[in-house]
N, C-alpha and C positions, 0 to 999 in steps of 0.2 A: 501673367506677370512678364513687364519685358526684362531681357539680360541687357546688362551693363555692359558695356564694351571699353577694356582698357584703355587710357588714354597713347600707350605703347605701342599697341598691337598694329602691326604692318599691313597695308592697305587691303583691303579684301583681293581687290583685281588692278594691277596695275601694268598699261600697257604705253610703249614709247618706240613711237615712230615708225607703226609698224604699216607695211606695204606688201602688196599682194600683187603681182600679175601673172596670169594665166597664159595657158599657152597661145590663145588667138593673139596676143597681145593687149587684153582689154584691161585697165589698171584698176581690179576690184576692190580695193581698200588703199587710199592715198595718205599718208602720213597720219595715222590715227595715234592720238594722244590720249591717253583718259585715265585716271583714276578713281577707284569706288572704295568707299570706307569701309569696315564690316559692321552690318546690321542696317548695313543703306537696301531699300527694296526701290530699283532702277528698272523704267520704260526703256527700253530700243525702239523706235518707232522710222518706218521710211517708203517710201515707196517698193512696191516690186522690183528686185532689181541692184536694190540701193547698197547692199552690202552685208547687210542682217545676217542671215544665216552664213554667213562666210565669215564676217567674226566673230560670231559663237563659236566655229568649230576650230577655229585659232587659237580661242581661249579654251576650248579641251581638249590641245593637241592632237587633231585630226589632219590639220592641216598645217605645212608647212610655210612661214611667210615667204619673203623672196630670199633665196641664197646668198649669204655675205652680205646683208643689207643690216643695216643699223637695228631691226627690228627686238625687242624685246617683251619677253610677257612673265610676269608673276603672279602668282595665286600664293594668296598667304603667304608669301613671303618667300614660295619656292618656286623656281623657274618652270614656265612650262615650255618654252622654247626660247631661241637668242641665238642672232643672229642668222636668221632659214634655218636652224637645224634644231627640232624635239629633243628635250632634255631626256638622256638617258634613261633617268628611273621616271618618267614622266606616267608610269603606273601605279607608282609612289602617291606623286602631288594627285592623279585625278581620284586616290581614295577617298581625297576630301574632297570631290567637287560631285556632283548631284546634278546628274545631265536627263533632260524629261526634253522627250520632241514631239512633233506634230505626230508621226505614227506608235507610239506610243510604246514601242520595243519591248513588249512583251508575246511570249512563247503561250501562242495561242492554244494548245494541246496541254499545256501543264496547270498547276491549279493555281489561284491568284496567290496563296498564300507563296507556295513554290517561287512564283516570280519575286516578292518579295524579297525574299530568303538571299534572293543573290545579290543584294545589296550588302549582303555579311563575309561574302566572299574573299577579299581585300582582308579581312579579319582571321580566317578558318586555315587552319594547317592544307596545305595541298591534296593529303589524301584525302578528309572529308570533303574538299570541294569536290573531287571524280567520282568520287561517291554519292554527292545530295545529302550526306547526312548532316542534320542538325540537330543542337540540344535543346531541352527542353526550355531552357532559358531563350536560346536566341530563337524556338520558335512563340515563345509568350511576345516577346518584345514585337516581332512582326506583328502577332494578332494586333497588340498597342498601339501596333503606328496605324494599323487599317483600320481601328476605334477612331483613330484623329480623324480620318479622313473619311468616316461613316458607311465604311460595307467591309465590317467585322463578319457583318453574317455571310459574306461572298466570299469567306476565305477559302471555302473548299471547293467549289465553283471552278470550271475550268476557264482560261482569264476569255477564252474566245464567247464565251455566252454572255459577257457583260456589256453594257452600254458602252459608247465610244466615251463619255463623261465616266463612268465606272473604273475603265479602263486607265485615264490620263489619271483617276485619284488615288489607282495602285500604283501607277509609274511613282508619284510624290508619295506613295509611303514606302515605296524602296529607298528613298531617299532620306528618309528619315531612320531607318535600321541601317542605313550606310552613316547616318552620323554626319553628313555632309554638310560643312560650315558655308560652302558656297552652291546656291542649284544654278543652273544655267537652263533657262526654260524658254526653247528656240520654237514661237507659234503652238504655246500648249496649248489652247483654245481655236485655233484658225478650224479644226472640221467640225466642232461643236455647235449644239444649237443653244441660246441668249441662257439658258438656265442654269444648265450644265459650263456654260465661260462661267457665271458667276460664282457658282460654287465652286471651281477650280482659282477663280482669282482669290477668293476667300479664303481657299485653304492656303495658299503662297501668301496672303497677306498675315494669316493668323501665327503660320511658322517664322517670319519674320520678326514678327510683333516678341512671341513668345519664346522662341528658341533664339531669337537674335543672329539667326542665320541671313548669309546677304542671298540678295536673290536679283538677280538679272535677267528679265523678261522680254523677248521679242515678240511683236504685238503689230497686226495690219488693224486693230480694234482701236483708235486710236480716242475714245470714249473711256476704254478701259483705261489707258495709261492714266489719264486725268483721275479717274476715278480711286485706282486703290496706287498710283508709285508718286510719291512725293517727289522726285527727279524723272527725268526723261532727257534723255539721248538722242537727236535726231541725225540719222544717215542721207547724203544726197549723194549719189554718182562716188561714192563708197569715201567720202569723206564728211566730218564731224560737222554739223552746220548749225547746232543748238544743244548745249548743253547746259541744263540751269533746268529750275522751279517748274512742275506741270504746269503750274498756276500760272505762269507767265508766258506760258503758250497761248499765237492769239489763231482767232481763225484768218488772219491774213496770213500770220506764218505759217500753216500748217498748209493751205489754197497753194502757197508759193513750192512747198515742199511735196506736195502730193502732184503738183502741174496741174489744180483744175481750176476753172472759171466759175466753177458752182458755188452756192451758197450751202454745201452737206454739211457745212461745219458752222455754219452761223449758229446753228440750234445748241450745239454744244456748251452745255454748263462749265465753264473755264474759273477759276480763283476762287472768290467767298460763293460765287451761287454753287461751284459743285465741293469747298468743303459742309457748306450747311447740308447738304442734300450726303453727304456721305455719313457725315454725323447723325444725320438720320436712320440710315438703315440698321438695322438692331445687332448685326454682328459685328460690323468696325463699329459702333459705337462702343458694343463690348469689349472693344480689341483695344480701342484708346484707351479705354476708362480702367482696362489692366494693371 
């Protein structure tokens, strides 16, 4: 069933005019504007290069934008930095945000369920956090979210014996025991192989659908955008250069955005041929018909 989203409720992710330069002088995000609703599921999609992973980690105050620059960002409504300088309690806002990356940041010597668990962290009185201890409630709840995410039976598994696909689907059930209204998911799929992306696109599309959590996706797969984010974002030389409908992405704009002369994208299922063909596969059909 999907959630309903306030017509009140302050923007999932809302960022203004924010600008990045590095110390070579390279200017890695140029005036980025953008606003995301909540319960919106958004592509980021751009060349190598383009600015991707450097405004993801802006939006979960990793990074600093430029010093005394006009820059602003909010998550639900709470600031996560303004004007170059990290919001104070910025440990606060990122309780609610649900951060999954390409290596997959789990503690390979502990057990999957354990990795979980520290999405409850944010939650737990400080002694039991030095401790590891958990109740029995909040460890039911974890088994539940690795049920979503189908390796319930891997919960006692050390997390380093799992598939690289196993691995990225306990990261997103830490996410779900953190409660997280926003995930920010920076190349969840870039080291997986075509099965193991779809099952992982799957699970961000279902919690979407179902939780009405937003979800911002960085994606070199640019098949997958079209396929499960009904928007997409595109970044060039770290500014906004397409923002609107997958479905109105063509392969001339994607040829112009990537820099190639090839036809790789001709093939690509763009508008009604790829929602007929999504409506087909048996679990977003599921997911629509929610």
């Amino acid at each position: 069933m999907s959630v309903s989203i306030p017509a009140s409720a302050p923007h999932a992710i809302r960022v203004t005019r924010l600008n990045k330069h590095f110390a070579n002088g390279r200017h890695a995000l140029c005036d980025i504007d953008l606003q995301i609703d909540q319960g919106e599921m958004v592509a980021l999609i751009g060349a190598s290069g383009s600015g991707k992973s450097t405004l993801m980690r802006h939006l979960a105050g990793l990074i600093a934008a430029d010093r005394n620059s006009a820059s602003e960002i909010h998550i639900n409504g709470n600031t996560v930095q303004s004007r170059g300088r990290i919001a104070r309690d910025v440990r606060r806002v990122r309780a609610g945000v649900g951060m999954v990356f390409q290596q997959f940041n789990l503690v390979g010597r502990l057990p999957v369920l354990t990795n979980v668990l520290v999405g409850q962290l944010h939650r737990t009185h400080w002694l039991r956090s030095l401790t590891g201890w958990f109740t029995r409630e909040e460890r039911a709840h974890a088994i539940q979210a690795l049920a979503r995410v189908g390796i319930a039976q891997q919960a006692h598994q050390r997390a380093s014996t799992l598939s690289g696909g196993q691995q990225q689907r306990a990261a997103i059930a830490r996410t779900l025991v953190q409660q997280a209204r926003v995930v920010l998911a920076d190349e969840p799929i870039a080291s997986l192989d075509p099965e193991s992306s779809r099952r992982v696109m799957e699970i961000l599309t279902r919690i979407n659908r179902e939780d009405g959590v937003t979800v911002l996706v960085s994606l070199h797969q640019v098949e997958m955008a079209l396929r499960y984010c009904p928007r997409t974002i595109a970044l060039s030389a770290g500014r906004v250069v397409y923002d609107g409908p997958s479905a109105a992405l063509t392969p001339e704009l994607l040829r112009a955005l990537y820099g190639t002369q090839t036809d790789e994208f001709s093939g690509l299922e763009i508008g009604e041929d790829a929602q007929r063909r999504d409506s087909a596969t048996p679990e977003l059909a599921m997911a629509q018909a929610a």
